[in-house]
C-alpha positions in Angstrom: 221.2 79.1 118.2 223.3 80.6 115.7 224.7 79.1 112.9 228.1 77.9 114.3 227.5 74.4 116.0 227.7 73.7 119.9 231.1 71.5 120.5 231.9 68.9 123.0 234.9 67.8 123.5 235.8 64.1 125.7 239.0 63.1 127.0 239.4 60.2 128.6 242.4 59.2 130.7 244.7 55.8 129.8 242.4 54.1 127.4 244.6 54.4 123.9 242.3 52.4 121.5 241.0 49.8 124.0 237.2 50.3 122.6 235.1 48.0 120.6 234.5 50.1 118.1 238.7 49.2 117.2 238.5 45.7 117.9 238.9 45.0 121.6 235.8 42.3 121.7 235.6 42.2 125.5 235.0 45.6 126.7 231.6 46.9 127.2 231.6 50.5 125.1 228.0 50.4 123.4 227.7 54.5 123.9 231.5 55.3 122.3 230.3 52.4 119.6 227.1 54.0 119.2 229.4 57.7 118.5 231.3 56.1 116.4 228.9 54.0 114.4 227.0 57.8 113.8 230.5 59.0 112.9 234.0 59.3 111.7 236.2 56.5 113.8 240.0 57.4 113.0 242.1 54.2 112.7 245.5 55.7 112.5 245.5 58.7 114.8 248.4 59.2 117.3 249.3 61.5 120.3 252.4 63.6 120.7 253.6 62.4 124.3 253.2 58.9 125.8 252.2 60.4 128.8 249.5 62.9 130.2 250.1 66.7 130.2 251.9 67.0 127.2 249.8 65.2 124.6 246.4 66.9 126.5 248.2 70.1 126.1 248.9 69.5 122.0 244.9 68.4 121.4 244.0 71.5 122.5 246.7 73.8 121.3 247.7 72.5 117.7 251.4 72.7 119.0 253.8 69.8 119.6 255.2 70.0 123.2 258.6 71.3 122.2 256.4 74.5 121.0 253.5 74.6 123.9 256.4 74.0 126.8 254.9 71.3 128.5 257.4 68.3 127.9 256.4 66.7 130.9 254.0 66.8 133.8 252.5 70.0 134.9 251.8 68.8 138.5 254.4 68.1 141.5 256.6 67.0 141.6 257.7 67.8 138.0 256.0 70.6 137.6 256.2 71.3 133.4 253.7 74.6 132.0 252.6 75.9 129.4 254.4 79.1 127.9 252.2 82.2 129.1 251.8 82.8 125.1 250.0 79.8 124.1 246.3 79.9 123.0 244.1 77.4 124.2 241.1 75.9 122.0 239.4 77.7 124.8 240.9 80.9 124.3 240.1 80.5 120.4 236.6 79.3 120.5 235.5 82.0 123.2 237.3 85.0 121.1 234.8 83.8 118.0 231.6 83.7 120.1 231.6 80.7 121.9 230.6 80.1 125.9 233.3 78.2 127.2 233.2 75.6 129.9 235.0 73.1 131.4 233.6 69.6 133.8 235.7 66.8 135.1 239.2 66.7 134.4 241.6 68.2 132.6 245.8 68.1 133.1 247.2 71.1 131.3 247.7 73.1 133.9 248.0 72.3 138.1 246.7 74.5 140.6 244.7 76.9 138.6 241.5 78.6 140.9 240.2 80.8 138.4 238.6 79.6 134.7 240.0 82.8 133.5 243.7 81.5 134.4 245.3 80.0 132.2 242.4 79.7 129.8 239.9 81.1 128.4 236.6 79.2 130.3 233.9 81.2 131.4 233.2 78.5 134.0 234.8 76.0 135.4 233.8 72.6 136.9 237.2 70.8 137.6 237.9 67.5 139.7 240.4 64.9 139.8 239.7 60.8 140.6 237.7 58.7 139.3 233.8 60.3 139.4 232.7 60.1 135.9 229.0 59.9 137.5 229.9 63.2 139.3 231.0 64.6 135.3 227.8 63.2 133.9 225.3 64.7 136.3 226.9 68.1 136.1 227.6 68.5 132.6 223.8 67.0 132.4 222.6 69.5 134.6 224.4 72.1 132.3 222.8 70.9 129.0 219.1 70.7 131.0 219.7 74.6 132.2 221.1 76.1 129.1 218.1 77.8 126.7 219.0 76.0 123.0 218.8 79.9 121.6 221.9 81.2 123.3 224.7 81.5 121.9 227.4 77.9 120.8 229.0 76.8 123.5 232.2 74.5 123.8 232.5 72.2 126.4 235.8 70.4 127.4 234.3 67.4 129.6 237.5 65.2 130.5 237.1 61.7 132.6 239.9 60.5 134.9 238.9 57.3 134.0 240.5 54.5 133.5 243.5 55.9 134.8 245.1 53.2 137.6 244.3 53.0 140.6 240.6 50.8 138.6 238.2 51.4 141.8 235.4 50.0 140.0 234.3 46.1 140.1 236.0 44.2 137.7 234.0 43.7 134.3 234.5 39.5 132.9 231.5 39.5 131.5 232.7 38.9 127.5 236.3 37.6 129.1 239.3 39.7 129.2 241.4 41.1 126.2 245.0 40.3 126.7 247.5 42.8 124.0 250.1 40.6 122.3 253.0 42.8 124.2 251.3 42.0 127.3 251.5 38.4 129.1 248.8 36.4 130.0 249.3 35.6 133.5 246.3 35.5 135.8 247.9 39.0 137.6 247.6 40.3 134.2 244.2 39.5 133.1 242.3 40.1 136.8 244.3 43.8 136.0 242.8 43.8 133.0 239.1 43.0 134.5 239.7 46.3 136.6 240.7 48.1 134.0 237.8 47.0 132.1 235.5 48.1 134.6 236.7 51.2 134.5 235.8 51.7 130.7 232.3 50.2 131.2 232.1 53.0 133.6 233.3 55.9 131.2 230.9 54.7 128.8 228.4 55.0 130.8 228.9 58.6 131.7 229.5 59.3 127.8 226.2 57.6 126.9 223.8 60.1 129.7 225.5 62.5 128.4 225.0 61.7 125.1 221.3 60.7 126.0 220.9 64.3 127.4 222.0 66.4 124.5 219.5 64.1 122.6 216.7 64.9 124.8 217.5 68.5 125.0 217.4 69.0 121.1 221.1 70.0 120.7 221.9 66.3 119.0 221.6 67.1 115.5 223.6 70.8 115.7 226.5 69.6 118.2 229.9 68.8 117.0 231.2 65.4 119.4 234.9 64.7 119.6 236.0 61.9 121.6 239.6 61.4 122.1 242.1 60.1 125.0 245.4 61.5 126.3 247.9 58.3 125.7 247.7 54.6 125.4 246.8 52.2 128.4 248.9 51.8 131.4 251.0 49.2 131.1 254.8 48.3 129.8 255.4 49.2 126.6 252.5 51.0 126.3 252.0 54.4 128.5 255.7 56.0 129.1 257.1 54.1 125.5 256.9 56.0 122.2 255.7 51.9 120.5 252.4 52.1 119.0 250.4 50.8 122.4 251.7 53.7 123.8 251.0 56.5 121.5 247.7 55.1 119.9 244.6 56.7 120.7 240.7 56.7 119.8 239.4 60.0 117.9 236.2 59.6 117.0 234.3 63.1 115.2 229.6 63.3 114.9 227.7 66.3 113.9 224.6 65.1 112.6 224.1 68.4 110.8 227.3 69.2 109.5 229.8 68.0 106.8 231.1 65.1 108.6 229.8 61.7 107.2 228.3 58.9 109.3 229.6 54.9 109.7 232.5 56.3 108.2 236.1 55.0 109.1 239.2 57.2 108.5 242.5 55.5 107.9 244.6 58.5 107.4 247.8 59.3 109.4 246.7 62.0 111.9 248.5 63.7 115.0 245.9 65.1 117.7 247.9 68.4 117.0 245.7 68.0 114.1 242.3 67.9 116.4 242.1 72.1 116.9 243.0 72.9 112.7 240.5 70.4 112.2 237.9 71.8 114.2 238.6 75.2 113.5 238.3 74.4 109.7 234.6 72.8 110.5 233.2 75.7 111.7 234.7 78.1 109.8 237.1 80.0 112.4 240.1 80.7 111.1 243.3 78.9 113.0 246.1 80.3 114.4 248.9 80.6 111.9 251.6 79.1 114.2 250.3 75.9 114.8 251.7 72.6 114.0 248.7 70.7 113.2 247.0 70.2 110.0 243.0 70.2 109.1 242.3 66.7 107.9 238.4 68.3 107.3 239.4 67.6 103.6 238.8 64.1 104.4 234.7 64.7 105.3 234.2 66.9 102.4 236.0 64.8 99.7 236.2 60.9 100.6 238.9 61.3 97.3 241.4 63.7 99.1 244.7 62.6 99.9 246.1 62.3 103.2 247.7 65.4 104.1 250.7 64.1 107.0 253.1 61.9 105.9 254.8 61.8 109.4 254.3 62.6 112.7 256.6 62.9 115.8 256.4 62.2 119.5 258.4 62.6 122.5 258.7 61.1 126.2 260.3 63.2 129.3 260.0 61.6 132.0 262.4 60.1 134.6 264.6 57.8 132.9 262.2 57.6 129.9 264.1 60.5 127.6 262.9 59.5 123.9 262.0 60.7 120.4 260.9 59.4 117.4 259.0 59.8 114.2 256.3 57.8 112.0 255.2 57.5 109.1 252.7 55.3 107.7 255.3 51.9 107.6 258.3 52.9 109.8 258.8 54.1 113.5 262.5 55.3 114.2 263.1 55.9 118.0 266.0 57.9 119.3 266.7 57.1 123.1 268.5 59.4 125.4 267.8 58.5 128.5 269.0 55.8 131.1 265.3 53.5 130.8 265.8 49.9 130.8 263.9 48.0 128.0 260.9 45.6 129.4 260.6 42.0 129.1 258.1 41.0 126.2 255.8 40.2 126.7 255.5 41.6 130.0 254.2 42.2 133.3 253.0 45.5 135.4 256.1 45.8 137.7 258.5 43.5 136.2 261.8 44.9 135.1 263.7 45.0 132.0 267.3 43.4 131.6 268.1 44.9 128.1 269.8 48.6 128.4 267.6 50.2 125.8 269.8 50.8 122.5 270.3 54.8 121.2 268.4 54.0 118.0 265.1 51.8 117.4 263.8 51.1 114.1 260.6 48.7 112.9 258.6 48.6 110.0 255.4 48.1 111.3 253.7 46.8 108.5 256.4 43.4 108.4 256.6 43.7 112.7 253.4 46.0 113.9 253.9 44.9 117.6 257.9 46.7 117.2 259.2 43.5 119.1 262.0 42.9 116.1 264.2 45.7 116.0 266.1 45.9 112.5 267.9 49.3 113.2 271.1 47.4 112.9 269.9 45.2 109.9 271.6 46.3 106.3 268.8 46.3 104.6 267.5 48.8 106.4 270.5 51.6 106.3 268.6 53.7 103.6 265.6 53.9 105.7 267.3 54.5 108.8 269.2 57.5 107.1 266.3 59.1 105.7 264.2 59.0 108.7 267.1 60.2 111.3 267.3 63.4 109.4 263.9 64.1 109.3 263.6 63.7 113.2 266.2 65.8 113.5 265.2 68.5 111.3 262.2 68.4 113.1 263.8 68.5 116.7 265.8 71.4 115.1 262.8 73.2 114.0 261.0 72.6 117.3 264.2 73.9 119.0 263.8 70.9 121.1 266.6 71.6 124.2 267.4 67.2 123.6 269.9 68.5 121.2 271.7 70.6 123.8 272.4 68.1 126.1 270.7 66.2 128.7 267.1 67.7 129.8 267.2 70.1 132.5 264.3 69.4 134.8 262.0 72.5 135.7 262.8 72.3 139.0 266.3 72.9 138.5 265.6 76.1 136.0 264.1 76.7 139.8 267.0 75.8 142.0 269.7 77.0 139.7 267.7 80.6 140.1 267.3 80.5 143.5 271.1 79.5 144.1 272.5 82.6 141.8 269.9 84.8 143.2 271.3 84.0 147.3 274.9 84.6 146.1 274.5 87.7 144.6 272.5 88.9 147.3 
């Protein structure tokens, strides 16, 4: 092998933080523990989009979705993409050497039947579901074929799991975590037991395959990223800009590299930060148009200073038409769309009665679950000020189309076309 590390990338689907490693005491994750444990766990790491496509599309472009294209779902019947000039991590890591692959899932693009199109994989192993034992045994298979002298390869392996509907039995075993913003019904917590069963069977896939690339000799000189799309599926969480909804696990291992083990990160990182990052490990230089920011200063000085003071985050979907930004104590959240807020704490399915308000603001170190809003407490006018006109100079910069109006859906860019196109024939 040359001198550049093999990488792996994990995604999971829906899972936010709900690991042990961040506190969730009744979820079987010894593998992702284990990663962790051998480490860098990042306790304060966010995604762009409370929902799929977009946020997948920013960890492995570096760009917010305002600048990759994909505000919204890529598959039917929304039908969101990527701009045809974006660079994948694929693209980047195969242009400096790399053998690119891809197993499982992934949810940038829909419909794609070649690895060349839209990316930049050399092969391509791509399913939908629920079959993390399917992922495992193929990526397994791949690790067991490949000679360790050829040349780095990078490996996207993405789970559908735990993404609803759970098809897996239900996992009590150490009882059944229940989220403050969630209530405690017995509906709730035998969803819950599904959707724990679901992450004792990711883990399981991530620990063979971490057992493999042990066995095969590649542990030491492989770079291990785990990370997930959005936050777990419930109200308030997936589909809402609050914490539960943008929170997610990013865990970084490479045994023979810079990055320090039983380590724990508290910086304030965007996963547009995940490809500058990377890049900056290995030594490839990074696009310069990208959005995110290397936090590798972090593993090579445990004295640096955090780099992001903010981060920002968007929601098109349906009625859900939101912004906001974050820094370390305050969330502002600017709503545009027509999305009723929930009852809290709540229940899958159950309705809100509140219209949601134009303007949230909490200060999550005085409120961290965001249940009191203060955007129209006094005290707070200053703070509200300041952080409205940095979201909007950074809607500005991003040239996001919310400040043209309301959000034209990509299927009417469609209809629109096809309706000037049959009267000027």
């Amino acid at each position: 092998m040359g001198t550049q590390p093999n990488i792996i990338v994990f995604t999971s689907h829906d899972t936010g933080r709900h690991y042990g490693g961040y506190g969730v005491p009744s979820v079987h994750t010894p593998a992702i523990d284990r990663l962790a444990a051998a480490g860098v766990l990042c306790t304060n790491h966010f995604a762009t989009c409370a929902m799929c496509s977009p946020s997948r599309c920013s960890v492995f472009t570096g760009l917010y979705p305002q600048n990759h294209g994909a505000m919204g779902l890529v598959h039917p019947p929304w039908g969101w993409s990527m701009r045809p000039d974006v660079r994948h991590l694929s693209h980047i890591l195969r242009d400096a050497g790399y053998h690119t692959v891809l197993y499982g899932h992934q949810h940038e693009t829909h419909g794609a039947t070649h690895p060349e199109q839209p990316f930049g994989f050399e092969s391509w192993n791509h399913w939908g579901g629920n079959k993390a034992d399917r992922t495992a045994d193929a990526f397994c298979e791949f690790l067991r074929s490949q000679p360790n002298d050829k040349r780095p390869f990078y490996a996207q392996v993405g789970f559908y799991e735990a993404h609803h509907p759970f098809t897996y039995e239900k996992d009590r075993e150490k009882g059944v975590h229940v989220p403050p913003f969630l209530a405690p019904t017995d509906k709730t917590k035998d969803e819950l037991a599904r959707f724990q069963g679901s992450i004792r069977k990711l883990d399981e896939a991530v620990g063979r395959i971490l057992d493999t690339l042990r066995e095969t000799g590649r542990e030491e000189d492989t770079l291990v990223v785990f990370t997930v799309d959005h936050g777990i599926p419930w109200p308030r969480a997936k589909q809402y800009l609050y914490d539960p909804g943008i929170e997610t696990a990013l865990i970084l291992r490479w045994p023979a590299g810079p990055i320090p083990s039983g380590t724990r990160c508290d910086w304030l990182l965007s996963n547009i930060d995940i490809v500058p990052t990377l890049l900056d490990l290995i030594g490839t230089p990074a696009p310069a148009d990208l959005d995110g920011i290397s936090f590798a200063p972090f593993f090579r000085d445990r004295d640096a200073q955090p780099r992001r003071k903010e981060l920002f985050a968007e929601m098109e979907h349906e009625a859900h038409q939101t912004r906001c930004v974050r820094t370390e104590r305050f969330k502002l959240i600017r709503n545009f769309g027509s999305k009723r807020n929930p009852i809290v704490p709540c229940e899958r399915g159950v309705k809100g009665k509140t219209p949601t308000p134009v303007e949230e603001l909490y200060d999550l170190q005085a409120d961290p679950n965001e249940f009191n809003d203060i955007a129209q407490d006094p005290a707070y006018a200053e703070t509200k000020r300041g952080l409205n006109k940095r979201l909007w100079a950074f809607l500005e910069r991003a040239h996001d189309p919310v400040l043209q109006g309301p959000m034209p859906h990509p299927y009417y860019e469609q209809a629109i076309a096809d309706f000037r196109a049959a009267v000027l024939q």
